[in-house]
N, C-alpha and C positions, 0 to 999 in steps of 0.2 A: 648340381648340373655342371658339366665338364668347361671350361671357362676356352677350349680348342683343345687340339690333338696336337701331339711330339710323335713326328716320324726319327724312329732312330735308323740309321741304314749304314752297314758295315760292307766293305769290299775286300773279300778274301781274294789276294792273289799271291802267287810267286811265277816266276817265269818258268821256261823247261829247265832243270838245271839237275833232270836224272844223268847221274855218271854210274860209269862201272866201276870206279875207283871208290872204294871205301874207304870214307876218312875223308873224301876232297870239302872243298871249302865249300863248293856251293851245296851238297847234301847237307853239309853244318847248316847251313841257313833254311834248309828244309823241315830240319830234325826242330832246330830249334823255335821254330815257328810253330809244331807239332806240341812242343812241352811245354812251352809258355802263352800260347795263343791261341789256337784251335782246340786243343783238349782241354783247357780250361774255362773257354768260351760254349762251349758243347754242356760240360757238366754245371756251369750256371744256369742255361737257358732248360734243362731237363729239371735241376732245381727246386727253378721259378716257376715252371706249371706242376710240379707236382704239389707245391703249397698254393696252387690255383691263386698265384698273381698275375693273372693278364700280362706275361712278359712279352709282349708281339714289338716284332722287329725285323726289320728286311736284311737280307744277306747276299750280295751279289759274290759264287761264287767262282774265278774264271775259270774257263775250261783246261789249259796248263796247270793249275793247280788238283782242279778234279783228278787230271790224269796223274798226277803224282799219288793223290787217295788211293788212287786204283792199283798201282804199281805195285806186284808182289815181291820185285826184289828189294823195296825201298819198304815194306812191311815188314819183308823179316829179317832184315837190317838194324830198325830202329830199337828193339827190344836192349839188345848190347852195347848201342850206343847211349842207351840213357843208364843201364844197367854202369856202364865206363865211369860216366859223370859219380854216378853214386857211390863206388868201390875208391874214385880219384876224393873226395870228397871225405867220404869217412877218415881213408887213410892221411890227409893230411890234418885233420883234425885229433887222429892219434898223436900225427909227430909233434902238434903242438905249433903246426907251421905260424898261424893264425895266432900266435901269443895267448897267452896266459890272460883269459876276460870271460866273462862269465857272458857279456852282451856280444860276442865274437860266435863261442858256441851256442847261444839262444840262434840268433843269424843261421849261423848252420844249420840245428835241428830242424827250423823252420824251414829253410829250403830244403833240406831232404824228405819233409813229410809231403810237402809239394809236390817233389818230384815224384816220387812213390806215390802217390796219387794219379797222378798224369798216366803212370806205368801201369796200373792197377786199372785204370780205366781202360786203357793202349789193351789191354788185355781180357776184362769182360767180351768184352767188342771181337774181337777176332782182328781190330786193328781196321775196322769196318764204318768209320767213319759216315760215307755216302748213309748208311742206313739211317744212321740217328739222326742226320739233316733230313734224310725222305721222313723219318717217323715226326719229327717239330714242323718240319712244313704241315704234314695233314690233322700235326693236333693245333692247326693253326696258329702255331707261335711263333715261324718262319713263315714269311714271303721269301722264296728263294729268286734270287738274279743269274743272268748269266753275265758273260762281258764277250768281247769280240774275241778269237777264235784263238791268239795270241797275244793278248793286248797289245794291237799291235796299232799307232796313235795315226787314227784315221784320215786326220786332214792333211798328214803329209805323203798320204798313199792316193788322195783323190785325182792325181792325176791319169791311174788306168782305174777306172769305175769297176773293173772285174777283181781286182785285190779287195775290195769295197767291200761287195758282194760277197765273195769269200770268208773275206773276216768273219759278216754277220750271222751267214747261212749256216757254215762251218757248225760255228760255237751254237746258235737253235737247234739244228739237229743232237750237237755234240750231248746238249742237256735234257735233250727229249732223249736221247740214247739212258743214259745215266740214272735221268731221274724218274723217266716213266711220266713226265710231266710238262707242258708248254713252258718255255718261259718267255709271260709278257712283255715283263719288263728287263733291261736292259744297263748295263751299267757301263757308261762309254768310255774306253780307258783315258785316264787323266781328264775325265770329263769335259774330251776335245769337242768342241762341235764346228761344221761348216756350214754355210747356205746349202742346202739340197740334200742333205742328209738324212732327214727324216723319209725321203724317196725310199732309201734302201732300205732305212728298219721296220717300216709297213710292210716292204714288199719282202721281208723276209721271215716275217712275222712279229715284230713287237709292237708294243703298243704305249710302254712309256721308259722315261730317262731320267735319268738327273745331270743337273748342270751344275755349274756355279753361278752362283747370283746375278755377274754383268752377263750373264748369258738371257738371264728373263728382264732384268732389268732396265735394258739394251734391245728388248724384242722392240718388234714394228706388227702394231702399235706396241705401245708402252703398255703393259697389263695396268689393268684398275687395280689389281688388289696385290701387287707388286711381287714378290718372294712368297704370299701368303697364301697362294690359292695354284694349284696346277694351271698352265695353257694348254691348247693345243692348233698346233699347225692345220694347215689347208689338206694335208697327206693323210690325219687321223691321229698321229701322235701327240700325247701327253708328255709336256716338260716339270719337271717341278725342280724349284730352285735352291741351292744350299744357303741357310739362312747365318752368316758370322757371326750375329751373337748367340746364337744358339753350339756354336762349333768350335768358337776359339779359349773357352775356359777348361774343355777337354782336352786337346790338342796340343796347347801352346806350351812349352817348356818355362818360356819366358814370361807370360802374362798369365796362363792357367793355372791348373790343379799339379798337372805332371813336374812341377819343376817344386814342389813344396819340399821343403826341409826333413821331412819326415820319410817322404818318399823313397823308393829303392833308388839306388844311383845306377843308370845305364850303362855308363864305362869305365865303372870299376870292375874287373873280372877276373879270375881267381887264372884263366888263361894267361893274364899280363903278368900275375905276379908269380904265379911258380915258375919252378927252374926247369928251363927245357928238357933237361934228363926226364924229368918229372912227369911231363906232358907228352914225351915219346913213349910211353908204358899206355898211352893208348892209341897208340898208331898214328900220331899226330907229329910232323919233322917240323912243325914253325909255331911261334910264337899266334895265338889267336885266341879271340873270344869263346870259352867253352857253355857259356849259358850259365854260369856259378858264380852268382852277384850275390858278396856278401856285405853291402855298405850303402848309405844313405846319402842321399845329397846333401843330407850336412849346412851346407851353405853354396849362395851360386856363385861366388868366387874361391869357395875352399878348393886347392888345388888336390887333385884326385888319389895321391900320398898321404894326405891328411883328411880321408871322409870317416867318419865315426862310424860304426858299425849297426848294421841296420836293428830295427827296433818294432817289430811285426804287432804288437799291441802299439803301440803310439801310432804306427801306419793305419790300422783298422780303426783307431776312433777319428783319424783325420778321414778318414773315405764315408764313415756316417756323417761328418761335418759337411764335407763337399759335397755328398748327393744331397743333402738337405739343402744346402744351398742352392744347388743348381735348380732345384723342382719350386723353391718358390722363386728364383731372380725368373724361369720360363712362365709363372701363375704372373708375374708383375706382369711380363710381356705382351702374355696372350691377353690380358683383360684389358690391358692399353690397346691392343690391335683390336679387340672386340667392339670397344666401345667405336672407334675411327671406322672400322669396316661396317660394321652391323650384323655382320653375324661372324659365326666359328673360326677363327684361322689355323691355320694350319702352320707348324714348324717344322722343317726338315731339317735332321742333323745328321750328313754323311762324314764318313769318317772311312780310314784305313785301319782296319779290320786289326792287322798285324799292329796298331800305336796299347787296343790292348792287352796288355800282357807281355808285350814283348818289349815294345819303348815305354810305358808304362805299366809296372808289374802288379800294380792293384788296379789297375782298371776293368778287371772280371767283378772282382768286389765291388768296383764303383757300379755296375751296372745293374746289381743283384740289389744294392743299397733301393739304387731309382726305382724297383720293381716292390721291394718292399717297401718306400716313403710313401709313394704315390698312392697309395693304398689311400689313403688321410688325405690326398689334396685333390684339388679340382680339375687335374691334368691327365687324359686320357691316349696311351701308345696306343700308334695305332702303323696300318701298312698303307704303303702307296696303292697297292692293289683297292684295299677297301676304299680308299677315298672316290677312286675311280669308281667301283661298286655301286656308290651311293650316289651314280647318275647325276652329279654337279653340272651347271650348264657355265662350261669353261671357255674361256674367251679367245679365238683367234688370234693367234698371232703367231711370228715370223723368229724364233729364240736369233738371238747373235753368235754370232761368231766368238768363241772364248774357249779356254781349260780351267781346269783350279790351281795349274802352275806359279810358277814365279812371273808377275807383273798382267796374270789374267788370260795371257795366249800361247802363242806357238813356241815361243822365243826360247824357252829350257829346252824343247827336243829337237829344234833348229838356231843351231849355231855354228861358229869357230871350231868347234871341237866336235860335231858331231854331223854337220851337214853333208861330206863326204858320205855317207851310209844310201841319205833318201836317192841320189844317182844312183847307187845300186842298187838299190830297189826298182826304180823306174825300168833302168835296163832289165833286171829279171822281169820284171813285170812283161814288161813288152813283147818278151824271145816266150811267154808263156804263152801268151794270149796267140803269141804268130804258129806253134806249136799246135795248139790248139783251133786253127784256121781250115783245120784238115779231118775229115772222119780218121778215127782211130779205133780199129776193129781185133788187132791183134791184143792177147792179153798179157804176153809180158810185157811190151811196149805200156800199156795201160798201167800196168804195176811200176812198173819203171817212173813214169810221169807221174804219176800218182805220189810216189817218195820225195820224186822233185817238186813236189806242190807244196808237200810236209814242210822240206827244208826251207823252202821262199817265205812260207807263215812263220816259221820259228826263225827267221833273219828279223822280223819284222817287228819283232818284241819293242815295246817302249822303252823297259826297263835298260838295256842294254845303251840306249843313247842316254837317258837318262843318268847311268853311272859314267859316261863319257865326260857327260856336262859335269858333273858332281865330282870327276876328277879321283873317286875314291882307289875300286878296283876295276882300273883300264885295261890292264892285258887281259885278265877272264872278258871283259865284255866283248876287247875286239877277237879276242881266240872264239867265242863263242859264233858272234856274227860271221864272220870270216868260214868257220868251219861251216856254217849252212848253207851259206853263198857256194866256198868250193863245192860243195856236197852237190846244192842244186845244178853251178854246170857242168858237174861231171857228169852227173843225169842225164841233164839233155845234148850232150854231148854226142851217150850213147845214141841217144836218139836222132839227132842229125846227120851223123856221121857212119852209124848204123854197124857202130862198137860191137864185139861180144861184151856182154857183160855177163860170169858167172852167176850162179843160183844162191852160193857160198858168198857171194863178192856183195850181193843184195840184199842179201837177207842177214848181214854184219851191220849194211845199214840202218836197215827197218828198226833192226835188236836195237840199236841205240836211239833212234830217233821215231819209233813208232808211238804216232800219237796221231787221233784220229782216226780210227777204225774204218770208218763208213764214210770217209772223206769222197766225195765227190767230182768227175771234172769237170760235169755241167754246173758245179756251182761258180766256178771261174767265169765262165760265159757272161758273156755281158748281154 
């Protein structure tokens, strides 16, 4: 008998970051999200049901990134780009770049079988992605999520209730388009929450969320059964809470699994070390990460010149070590919470999707481990969806105000460095909504606004303030922001001012920035 259930729940996202420039920095972060995370995570979870291990697991995935799935020039792009990786790789291991070691070329072979895997998959598929998440959702091994329309960080848009709206409606439709499917459940970017917000995701169809801990732990009232049991509010919706001991031995670099000795090293990359000439043979003018990690963390003060070179059997029996540990330190848990509760509890462990495989490069492996340990222990995955299923009589209450940010709240995507943006947003919000005060019956005009609606959601991205606060790459975020904002009033520019705007002049925009098909302007309506 199952001693509770382990919700695992993963959030796929990336922001819009289609370019027409092949080779730019942010399609690298697409691609490479694509070879080390999503195609890897895809071929564990097909796997694990085919050896009929109960691999069930929730996957929120956002709508900006679906539309990257979807994108055919960014499919038949990616083929050459991994194909690069692998032609740059061989060749330098002819020249011997990589010193004379036999643990140098193991390291190699092993990432190139990898990668040729990833490629060989990219290629069964038709590069079809959407499909094989629609086919795990219905062989029930995926609950899929959606996320707000751009993740775009809701409590600092509450001031015009119609961006709110937007956000939510947007991205439900967006995934009822896509996946031929409701999505109930919801995954709220940086799992922001404010008072009154469960108004809008009833009213635009969901049904539950996830939070961070001080968010249920912090509700009014206090839940009885604290992180272990879903709530739900006065509105109908279900919260359930990210449980930290369940989530920081995966996660944490410092105190978990990812930072072990054994492990791939994340910034060591074969980008830093070859010679720019080198790295210009594939289209590439600057020094940057190529996804070609051949070295081990070694130690967590060995400075990143001196990491030894990685060691793919030593990695694979430290990843059956960790998941066996993790599946009984959560059997101690649940049986300690069992006994205190009285019946079943429940642990949720959200996590960002992209930590594995990409910040942690066994972390597909660690989760194929959990799928085949668990087999032997008393611990049952399971989805947010079925717990709800099983008609729980869930207690009332009011979740708190919180993110899973730095210090619990607002403070990482409002600040010093980043609060100049939410004014801009406000004002666009505003001149939309005043826009929209008026029947509009004309259909270019409609299209027109329509575009300008695209660009206001794609200003509105989290991620963007986020690299602001984090200081890393600020000109792409403010070039990014910036271009959607101009975009937007140049839009309604035409529109107040009652502009010609070309067919040609428009539809350059759309080409760049078309996302949202069936985008609506009754959804702005407040």
């Amino acid at each position: 008998m199952a001693k509770g259930e382990l919700a695992l729940v993963l959030h796929a996202h990336l922001p819009y970051v289609r370019s027409n420039e092949p080779g730019s920095l942010e399609e690298d972060w697409y691609f490479q999200a694509l070879m080390e995370c999503y195609l890897p995570l895809l071929r564990m979870l097909e796997e694990a049901y085919s050896r009929h291990q109960n691999p069930k697991i929730t996957i929120g995935l956002s709508p900006t990134l679906v539309t990257l799935f979807r994108d055919e020039d960014l499919k038949s792009r990616f083929p050459k780009w991994i194909r690069n990786r692998l032609a740059l790789l061989k060749d330098e291991l002819e020249k011997d770049f990589l010193g004379a070691s036999s643990n140098s070329s193991i390291a190699a072979r092993h990432l190139e079988l990898k990668i040729k895997k990833q490629l060989s998959d990219w290629s069964l598929c038709n590069g079809d992605l959407i499909s094989r998440f629609k086919k795990l959702q219905i062989s029930g091994v995926v609950d899929l999520l959606t996320c707000a329309a751009t993740h775009g960080y809701l409590p600092l848009l509450r001031e015009n209730p119609e961006a709110i709206k937007c956000q939510l409606e947007t991205a439900f439709k967006e995934h009822l388009r896509c996946f031929k499917n409701k999505p109930l459940g919801i995954w709220l970017p940086e799992c922001a929450y404010y008072e009154g917000l469960d108004f809008y995701l009833r009213e635009a169809g969901f049904r539950y969320a996830i939070l961070d801990g001080h968010g249920l732990l912090h509700a009014k009232p206090r839940p009885r059964y604290g992180l272990y049991a879903p709530i739900c509010t006065k509105n109908g919706v279900a919260f359930f809470g990210r449980d930290s001991e369940s989530t920081l031995p995966v996660w944490s670099a410092k105190e978990g699994y990812p930072g072990n000795s054994s492990y791939r090293e994340f910034h060591r990359d074969l980008g830093w070390d070859l010679p720019l000439e080198t790295i210009k043979k594939i289209g590439i003018n600057e020094a940057r990460p190529l996804g070609l990690k051949l070295h081990k963390v070694t130690g967590r003060n060995t400075p990143l010149n001196k990491k030894a070179f990685y060691e793919p059997n030593i990695a694979a029996k430290q990843t059956k070590e960790h998941a066996n540990q993790y599946l009984f330190s959560r059997g101690v848990q649940l049986n300690r919470l069992r006994l205190s509760m009285g019946h079943k509890p429940l642990l949720v462990a959200p996590f960002d999707a992209e930590l594995f495989g990409h910040w942690w490069f066994e972390g597909p492996d660690f989760l194929s481990e959990l799928y085949k340990q668990a087999e032997n222990m008393e611990i049952k995955f399971t989805h947010l969806r079925d717990v709800l299923n099983q008609n729980p009589k869930l207690q009332l209450c009011d979740p708190s105000p919180s993110s899973w940010g730095q210090g619990g709240y607002h403070n990482y995507w409002l600040n010093e460095n980043n609060d100049w943006v939410v004014i801009q947003w406000n004002k666009a919000s505003k001149s939309m909504t005043k826009i929209l005060e008026n029947e509009i019956s004309d259909q270019n005009q409609i299209r027109i606004i329509k575009q300008a609606l695209r660009e206001l959601l794609l200003s509105q991205s989290s991620d963007w303030s986020f690299i602001l606060r984090a200081g890393t790459t600020t000109d792409l975020a403010k070039n990014r922001i910036n271009r959607h904002l101009n975009r937007f009033w140049f839009l309604i520019s035409v529109i107040e001012n009652k502009k010609e705007l070309t067919i040609s002049d428009l539809e350059r925009i759309e080409n760049e920035d078309f996302i949202f098909p069936e985008i609506s302007l009754a959804d702005w309506s407040n």
